[in-house]
N, C-alpha and C positions, 0 to 999 in steps of 0.2 A: 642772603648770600649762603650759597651752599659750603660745605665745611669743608668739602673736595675742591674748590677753586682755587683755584691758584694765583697766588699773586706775582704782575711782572712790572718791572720796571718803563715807564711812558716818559720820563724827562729826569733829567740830569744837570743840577746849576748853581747857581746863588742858595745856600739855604735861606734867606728870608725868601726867593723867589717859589721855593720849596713850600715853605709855610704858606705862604698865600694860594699856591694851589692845591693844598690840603684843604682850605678853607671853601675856595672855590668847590671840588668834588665832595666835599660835606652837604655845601647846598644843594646839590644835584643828586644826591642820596648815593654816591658812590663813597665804599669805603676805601681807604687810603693810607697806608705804612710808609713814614718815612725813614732813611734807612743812610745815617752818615759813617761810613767807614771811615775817614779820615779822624773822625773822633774816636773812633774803636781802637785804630791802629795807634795813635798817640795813648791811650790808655794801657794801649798793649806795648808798648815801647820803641814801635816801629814809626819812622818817618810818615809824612803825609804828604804823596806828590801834587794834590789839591786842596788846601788846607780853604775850609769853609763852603765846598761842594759836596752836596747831599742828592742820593736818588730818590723818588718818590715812585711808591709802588700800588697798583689796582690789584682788583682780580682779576682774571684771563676777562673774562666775559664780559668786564663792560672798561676793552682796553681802546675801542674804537670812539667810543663815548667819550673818555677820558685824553686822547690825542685833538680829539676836536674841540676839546674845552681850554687845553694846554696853548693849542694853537690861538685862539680867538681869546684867549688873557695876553700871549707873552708871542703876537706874529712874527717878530723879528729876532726871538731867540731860537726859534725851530726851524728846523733847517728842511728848505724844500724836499729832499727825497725821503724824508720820515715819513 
């Protein structure tokens, strides 16, 4: 992975459903950031409008790769016009 890529967020949900697609994109050799604001914001003293939803984030470059794997773990959490 180059150092310039950019990582963007592919799925937004359940964080154990988070975790497991960390896992899944490890075995696919994509790397993967996961990224729970509602835990930051509780740290930081602020409310959490979705308390235990985390986004998981690729690099730009393999975000096609990564939607398609998203899709075919979790069909019925992804919404058709993703």
């Amino acid at each position: 992975m180059a150092n310039a890529d950019k990582f963007v967020p592919v799925f937004t949900g359940f964080e154990v459903n988070v975790q497991h697609l960390k896992t899944v994109f490890e075995e696919a050799g994509i790397d993967a950031i996961i990224r729970n604001d509602s835990d930051s914001a509780l740290r930081a003293g602020f409310g959490s409008a979705l308390p235990g939803q985390a986004r998981i984030l690729v690099p730009k470059s393999r975000k096609e790769e990564a939607k398609r794997l998203v899709k075919k773990t979790f069909p019925k959490l992804v919404d058709e016009e993703e």
